[in-house]
NUPA-74270 format. One record per residue (C-alpha): z, x, y; residue in one letter. Coordinates in steps of 0.05 Angstrom, whole numbers, padded with zeros to 5 digits, always signed. Layout:
// residues N
ZXYA...
This chain:
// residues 537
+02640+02670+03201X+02584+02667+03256X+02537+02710+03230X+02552+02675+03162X+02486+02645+03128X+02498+02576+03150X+02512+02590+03216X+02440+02630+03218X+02409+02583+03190X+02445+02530+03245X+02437+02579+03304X+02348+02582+03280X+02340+02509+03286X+02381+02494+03341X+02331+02464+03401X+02330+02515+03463X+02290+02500+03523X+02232+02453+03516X+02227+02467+03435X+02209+02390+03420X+02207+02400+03346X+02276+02423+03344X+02304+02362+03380X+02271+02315+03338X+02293+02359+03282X+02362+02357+03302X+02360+02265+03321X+02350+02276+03244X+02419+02313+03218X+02461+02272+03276X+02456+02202+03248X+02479+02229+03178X+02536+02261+03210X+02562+02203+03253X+02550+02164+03192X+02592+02203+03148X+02643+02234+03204X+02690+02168+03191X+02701+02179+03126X+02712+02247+03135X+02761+02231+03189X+02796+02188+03152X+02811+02232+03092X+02833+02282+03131X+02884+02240+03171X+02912+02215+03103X+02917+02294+03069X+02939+02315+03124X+02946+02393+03150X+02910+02438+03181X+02871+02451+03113X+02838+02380+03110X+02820+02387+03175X+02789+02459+03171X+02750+02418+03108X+02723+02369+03154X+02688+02415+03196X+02669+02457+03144X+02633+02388+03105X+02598+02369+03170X+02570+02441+03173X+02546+02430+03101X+02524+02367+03125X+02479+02384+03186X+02444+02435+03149X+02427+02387+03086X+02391+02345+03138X+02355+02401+03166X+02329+02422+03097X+02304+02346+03086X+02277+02342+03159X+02242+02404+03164X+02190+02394+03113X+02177+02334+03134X+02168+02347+03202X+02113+02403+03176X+02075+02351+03137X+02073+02318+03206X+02049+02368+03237X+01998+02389+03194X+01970+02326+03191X+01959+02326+03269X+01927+02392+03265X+01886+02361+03211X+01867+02302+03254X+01856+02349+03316X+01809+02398+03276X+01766+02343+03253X+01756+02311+03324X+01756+02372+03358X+01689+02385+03310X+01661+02311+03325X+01664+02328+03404X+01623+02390+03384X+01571+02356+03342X+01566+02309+03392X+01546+02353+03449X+01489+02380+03408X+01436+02325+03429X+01407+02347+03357X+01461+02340+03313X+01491+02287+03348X+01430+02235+03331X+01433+02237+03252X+01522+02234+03262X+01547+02176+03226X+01627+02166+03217X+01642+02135+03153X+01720+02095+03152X+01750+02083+03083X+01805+02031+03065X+01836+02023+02992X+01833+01943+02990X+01902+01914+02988X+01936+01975+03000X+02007+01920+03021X+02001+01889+02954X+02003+01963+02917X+02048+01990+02959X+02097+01936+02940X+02075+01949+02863X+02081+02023+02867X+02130+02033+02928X+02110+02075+02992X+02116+02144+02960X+02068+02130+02898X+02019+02090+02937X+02023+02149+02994X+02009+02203+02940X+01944+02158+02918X+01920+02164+02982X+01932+02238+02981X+01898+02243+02911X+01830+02205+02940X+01828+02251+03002X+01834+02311+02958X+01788+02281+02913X+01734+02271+02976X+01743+02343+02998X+01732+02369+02934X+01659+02336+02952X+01650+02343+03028X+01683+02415+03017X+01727+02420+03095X+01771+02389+03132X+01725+02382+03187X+01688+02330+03137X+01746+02280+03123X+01821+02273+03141X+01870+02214+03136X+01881+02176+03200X+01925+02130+03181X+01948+02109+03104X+01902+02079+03080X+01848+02099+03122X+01808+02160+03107X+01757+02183+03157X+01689+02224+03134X+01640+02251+03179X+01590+02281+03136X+01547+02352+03149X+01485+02317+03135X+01436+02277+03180X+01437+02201+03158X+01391+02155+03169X+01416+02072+03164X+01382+02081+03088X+01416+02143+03072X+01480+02120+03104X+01491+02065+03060X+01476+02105+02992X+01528+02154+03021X+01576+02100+03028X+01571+02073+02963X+01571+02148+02937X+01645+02143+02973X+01663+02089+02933X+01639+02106+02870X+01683+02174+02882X+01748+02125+02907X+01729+02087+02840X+01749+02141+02792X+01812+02127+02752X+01880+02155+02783X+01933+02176+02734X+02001+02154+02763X+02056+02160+02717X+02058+02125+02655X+01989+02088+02683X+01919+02087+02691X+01896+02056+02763X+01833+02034+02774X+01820+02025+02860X+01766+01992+02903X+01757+02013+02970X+01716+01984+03026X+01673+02024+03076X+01656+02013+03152X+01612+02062+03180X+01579+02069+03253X+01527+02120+03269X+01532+02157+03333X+01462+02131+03358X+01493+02055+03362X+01538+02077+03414X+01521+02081+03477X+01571+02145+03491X+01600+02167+03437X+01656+02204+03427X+01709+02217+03378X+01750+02163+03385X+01701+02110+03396X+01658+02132+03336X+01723+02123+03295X+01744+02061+03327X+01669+02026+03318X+01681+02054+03247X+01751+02028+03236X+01718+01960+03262X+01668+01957+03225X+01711+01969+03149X+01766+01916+03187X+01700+01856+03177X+01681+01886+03113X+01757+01879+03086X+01759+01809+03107X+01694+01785+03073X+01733+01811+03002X+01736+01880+02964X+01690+01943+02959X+01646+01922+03016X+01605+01954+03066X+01597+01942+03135X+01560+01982+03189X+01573+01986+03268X+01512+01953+03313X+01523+01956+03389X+01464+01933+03426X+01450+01966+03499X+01477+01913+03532X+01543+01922+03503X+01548+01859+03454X+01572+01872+03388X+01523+01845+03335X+01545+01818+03268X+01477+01810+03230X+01509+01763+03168X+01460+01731+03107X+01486+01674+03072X+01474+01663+03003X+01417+01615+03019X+01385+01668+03060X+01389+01708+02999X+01362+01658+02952X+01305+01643+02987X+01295+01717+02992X+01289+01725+02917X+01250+01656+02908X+01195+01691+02967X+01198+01756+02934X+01222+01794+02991X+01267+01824+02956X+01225+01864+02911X+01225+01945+02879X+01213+02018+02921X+01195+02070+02878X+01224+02131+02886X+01180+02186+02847X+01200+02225+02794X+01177+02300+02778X+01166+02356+02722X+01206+02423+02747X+01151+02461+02694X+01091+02427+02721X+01106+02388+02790X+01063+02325+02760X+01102+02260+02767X+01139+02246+02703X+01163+02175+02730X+01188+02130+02780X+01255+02091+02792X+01253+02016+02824X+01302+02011+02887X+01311+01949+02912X+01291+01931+02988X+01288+01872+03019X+01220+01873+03054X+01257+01816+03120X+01200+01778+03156X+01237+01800+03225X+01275+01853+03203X+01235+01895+03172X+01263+01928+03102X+01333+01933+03089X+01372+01971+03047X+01423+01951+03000X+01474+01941+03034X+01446+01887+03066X+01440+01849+03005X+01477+01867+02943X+01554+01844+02982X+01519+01775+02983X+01481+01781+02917X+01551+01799+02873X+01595+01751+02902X+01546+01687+02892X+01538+01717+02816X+01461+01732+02821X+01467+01803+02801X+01434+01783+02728X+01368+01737+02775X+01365+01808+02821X+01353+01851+02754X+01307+01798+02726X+01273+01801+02787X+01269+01876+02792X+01246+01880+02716X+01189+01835+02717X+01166+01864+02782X+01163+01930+02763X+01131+01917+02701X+01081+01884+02743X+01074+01939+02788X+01064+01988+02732X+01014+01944+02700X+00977+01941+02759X+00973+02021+02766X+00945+02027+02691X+00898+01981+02711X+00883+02025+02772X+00866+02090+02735X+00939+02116+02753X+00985+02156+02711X+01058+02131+02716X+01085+02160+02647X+01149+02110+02667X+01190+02063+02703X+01270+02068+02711X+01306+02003+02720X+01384+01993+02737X+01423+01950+02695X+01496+01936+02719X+01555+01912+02676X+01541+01840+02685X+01471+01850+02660X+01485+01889+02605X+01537+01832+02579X+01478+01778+02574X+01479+01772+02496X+01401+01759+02510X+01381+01818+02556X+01346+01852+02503X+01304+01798+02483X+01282+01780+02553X+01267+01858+02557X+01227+01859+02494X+01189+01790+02517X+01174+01819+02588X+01145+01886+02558X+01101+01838+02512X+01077+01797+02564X+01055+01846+02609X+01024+01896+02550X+01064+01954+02561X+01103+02000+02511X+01179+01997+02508X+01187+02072+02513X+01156+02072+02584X+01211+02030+02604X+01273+02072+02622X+01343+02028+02632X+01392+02061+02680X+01468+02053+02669X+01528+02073+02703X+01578+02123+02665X+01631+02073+02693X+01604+02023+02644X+01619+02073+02581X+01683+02093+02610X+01707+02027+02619X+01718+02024+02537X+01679+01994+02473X+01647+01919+02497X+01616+01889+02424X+01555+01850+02473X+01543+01919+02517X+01535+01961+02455X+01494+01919+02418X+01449+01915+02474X+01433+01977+02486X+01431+01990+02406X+01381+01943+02414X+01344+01974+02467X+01346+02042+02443X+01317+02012+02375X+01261+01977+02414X+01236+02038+02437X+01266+02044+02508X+01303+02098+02539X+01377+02092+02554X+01396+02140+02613X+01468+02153+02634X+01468+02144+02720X+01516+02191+02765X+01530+02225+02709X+01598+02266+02729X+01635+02207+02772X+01662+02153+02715X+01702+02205+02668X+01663+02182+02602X+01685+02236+02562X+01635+02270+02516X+01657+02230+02458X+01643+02171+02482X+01573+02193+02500X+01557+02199+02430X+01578+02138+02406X+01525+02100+02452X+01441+02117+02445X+01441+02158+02508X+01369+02189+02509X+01384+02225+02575X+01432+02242+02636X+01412+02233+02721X+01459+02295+02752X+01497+02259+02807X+01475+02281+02875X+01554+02305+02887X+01538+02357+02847X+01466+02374+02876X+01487+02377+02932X+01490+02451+02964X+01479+02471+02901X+01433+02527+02924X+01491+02557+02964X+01556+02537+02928X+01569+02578+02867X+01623+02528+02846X+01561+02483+02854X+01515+02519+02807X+01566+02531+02751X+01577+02463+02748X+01502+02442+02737X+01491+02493+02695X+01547+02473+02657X+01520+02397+02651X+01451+02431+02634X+01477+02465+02578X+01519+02403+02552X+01459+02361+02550X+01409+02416+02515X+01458+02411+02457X+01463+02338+02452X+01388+02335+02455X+01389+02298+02523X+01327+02296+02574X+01361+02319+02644X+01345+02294+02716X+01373+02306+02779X+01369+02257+02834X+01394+02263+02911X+01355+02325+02914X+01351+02342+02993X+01321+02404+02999X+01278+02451+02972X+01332+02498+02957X+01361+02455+02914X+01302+02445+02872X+01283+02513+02874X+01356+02517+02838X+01353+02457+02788X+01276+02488+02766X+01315+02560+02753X+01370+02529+02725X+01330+02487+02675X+01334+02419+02697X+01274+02381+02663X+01261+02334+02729X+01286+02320+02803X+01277+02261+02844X+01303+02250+02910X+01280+02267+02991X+01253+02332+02980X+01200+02299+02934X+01194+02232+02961X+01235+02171+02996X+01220+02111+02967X+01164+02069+02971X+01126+02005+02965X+01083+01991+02900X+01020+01998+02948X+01040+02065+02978X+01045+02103+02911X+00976+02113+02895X+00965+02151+02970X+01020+02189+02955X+00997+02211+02878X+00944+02238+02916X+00973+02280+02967X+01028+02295+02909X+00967+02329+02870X+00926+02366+02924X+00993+02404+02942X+00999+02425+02868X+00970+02495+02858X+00922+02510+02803X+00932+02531+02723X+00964+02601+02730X+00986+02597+02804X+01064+02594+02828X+01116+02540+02814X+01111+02480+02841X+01170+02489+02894X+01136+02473+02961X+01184+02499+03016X+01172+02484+03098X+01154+02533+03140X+01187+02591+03162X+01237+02570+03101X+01237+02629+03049X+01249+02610+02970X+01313+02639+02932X+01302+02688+02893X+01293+02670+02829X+01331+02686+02753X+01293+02682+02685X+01303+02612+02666X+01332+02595+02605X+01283+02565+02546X+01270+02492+02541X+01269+02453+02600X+01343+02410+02573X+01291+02350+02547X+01223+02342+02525X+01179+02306+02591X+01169+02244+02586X+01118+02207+02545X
């Protein structure tokens, strides 16, 4: 009977010495068997004989190693997710001691927005397997464990490879929640989450370490939660050791727009045949008096709660037409202009007149106008005033382009359906790409997708020249990103035309990859033919 497989199994798991996990293993099985021993006890005293007894020990065996079985796996979960947590700060300590890596570290902290109110909804096991799903979902991105882990449901932490700047930082952030933002398939139904974001680079810290990076970070998403959902918030610690909470109220905001201060970056645009600049995208910035320029994320929180996205994009359009006017008049070639249109915007049953007037007024041609959407606003189903704008639109002469193409699940289908003229490769996707195989295949996959539905091709967060050198072999008509330009004011493009040209090499010399020194190029396959879209007129 001892060497039975119960009793093995028993005799394994039973705590010796200072074996913690056992005992806690064990506090697991003993409150099931106290709880059931009076029943037991009971129907043994009224059977009666040695027989009911000899079953009553033999049930509480059965008994104690049921709760073993249940307790055991969970107690691994638990312990993986420490080893987890203690991999990914054991790698923060060691970025931080690198004086080099340490100043471009930035801890991102994400929080699904009223997590309570869906774990009520869902219970604790669905809504616990959600947050599973999105931290999958982010390492599928960011690749290791040493990148992001779950502290604490429903907090995931993400400490990115990459050097951030406060710019970059924020575009990463919303990159986070436009991944979160992707439907979840839970059961019988389709969830759709927000999530806020607090983030605190390491260089706002006097000494940072793991645990205080996270903590600033945790801080700064608890202020962004309480202004509403899918916020941002970053960390500021002055060297005196106040905590500063920069805040712009909507009249700030207004008065902003009414000054123009807040008012289009360019980010160039460029052939991966011929390295000339094929276009331009408008960024907004808000150019502060005292500040200085700030990004986004300044801004936009303030801008979409008041309900001025549709005055931003009005701004931004009539701007950047004026800006473009002003470089034809200036002897420059800017083929075209890329505007970003959000849902809101694109459900004003008048947007395409105001377009068509603004193009009129300032003499330009529709088709150097290009109107950015989100996939998101295709996946989100058929909307009778979105579609017949950008009918419209497309019918005027302008260019429809499909934004982070690859993160809203608009299937191919529905792509067709709408006058998409061409697709901006998500950066998710760029990223690496001249390393990661999985990478590659999936561009080139995308790249042959849109060469058969006749769709020009761009890819945008390109980083390095790697990455270009990749997207130019793999056939990607243009790239736009840091490794070509960061964005700039109207009155810094012409300067940088210039230098843009005297790089290029002459008729019948090399590609135009330009790589930094002591940086070698990839080697290089045949290219396929056509570049996956004509360039732009």
């Amino acid at each position: 009977m001892r060497e039975g497989p119960g009793w093995r199994r028993l005799h394994m798991q039973r705590p010796t010495g200072k074996d913690r996990r056992g005992t806690r293993t064990w506090s697991r099985a003993m409150p099931i068997m106290f709880a059931l021993m009076p029943a037991l006890l009971l129907t043994a005293f009224h059977t009666g004989g040695e027989t009911a007894l000899g079953l009553t020990a033999g049930l509480c065996c059965l008994i104690s190693i049921a709760a073993l079985r249940l307790g055991l796996p969970a107690e691994r979960g638990a312990n993986a997710d420490r080893d987890e947590r203690t991999q990914f700060e054991a790698a923060l300590a060691r970025r931080l001691s690198d004086p080099a890596s340490a100043s471009g570290l930035t801890v991102f902290v994400c929080g699904i927005d009223d997590y309570a109110t869906l774990t009520k909804r869902l219970g604790e096991e669905r809504a616990g397997r959600l947050v599973q799903d999105i931290l999958q979902r982010l390492r599928g991105t960011f690749l290791s464990s040493e990148e992001v882990v779950c502290m604490r449901p429903p907090r995931i932490v993400v400490a990115p490879a990459q050097m951030l700047d406060l710019e970059t930082s924020v575009q990463f952030a919303l990159d986070l929640q436009r991944i979160c933002a992707r439907p979840f398939r839970e059961a019988d139904e389709t969830l759709t989450l927000t999530v806020s974001v607090g983030f605190a680079p390491a260089g706002r810290l006097s000494r940072p370490a793991p645990e205080s990076l996270i903590g600033a970070a945790t801080h700064a998403l608890d202020i962004a939660s309480r202004q509403g959902p899918g916020r941002l918030r970053a960390f500021d610690l002055p060297a005196d050791g106040r905590r500063i909470e920069p805040r712009f109220d909507t009249a700030s905001v207004l008065r902003a727009l009414e000054n123009g201060e807040i008012r289009p970056f360019f980010q160039p645009q460029i052939s991966t045949d011929t390295g000339d600049l094929t276009g331009a995208e408008a960024l907004g910035r808000w150019v502060h008096p005292r500040l200085g320029v700030l990004p986004p994320g300044e801004f936009l929180p303030v801008i979409e709660a008041q309900g001025l996205s549709r005055r931003l994009s009005e701004t931004m359009l009539v701007q950047s037409l004026g800006c473009l006017l002003d470089w034809d008049q200036a002897g420059l070639n800017v083929p075209r202009i890329s505007v970003n249109f959000g849902e809101r915007e694109l459900a004003d049953p008048h947007l395409a007149d105001r377009v068509q007037i603004e193009l009129e007024r300032h003499g330009l041609s529709p088709d150097r106008l290009s109107i950015e959407i989100l996939e998101t606003v295709l996946a989100a189903g058929p909307e009778d005033t979105v579609t017949r704008n950008l009918q419209s639109l497309n019918a005027l002469g302008c260019h429809i382009e499909l934004d982070d193409f690859g993160t809203g699940h608009a299937a191919i289908t529905t792509i067709r359906r709408f006058p998409i003229s061409g697709i901006k490769i998500d950066r998710s996707f760029v990223k690496s790409m001249d390393t990661a195989r999985d990478q590659q295949n999936m561009v080139a996959a995308i790249l042959t997708m849109a060469e058969q539905l006749s769709l020009e091709t761009i890819a945008e967060g390109v980083e390095t020249a790697g990455e270009h050198a990749m997207l130019s072999q793999l056939g990607c008509a243009h790239v736009q990103g840091f490794a070509i330009a960061r964005p700039m004011p109207a009155e810094a493009l012409p300067e940088w035309i210039a230098r843009h040209r005297a790089a290029l090499p002459r008729p019948g010399g090399m590609a135009p990859v330009l790589f930094p020194q002591r940086e070698s190029p990839p080697p290089l396959r045949s290219r396929r033919d056509g570049t996956g879209g004509g360039k732009p007129a």
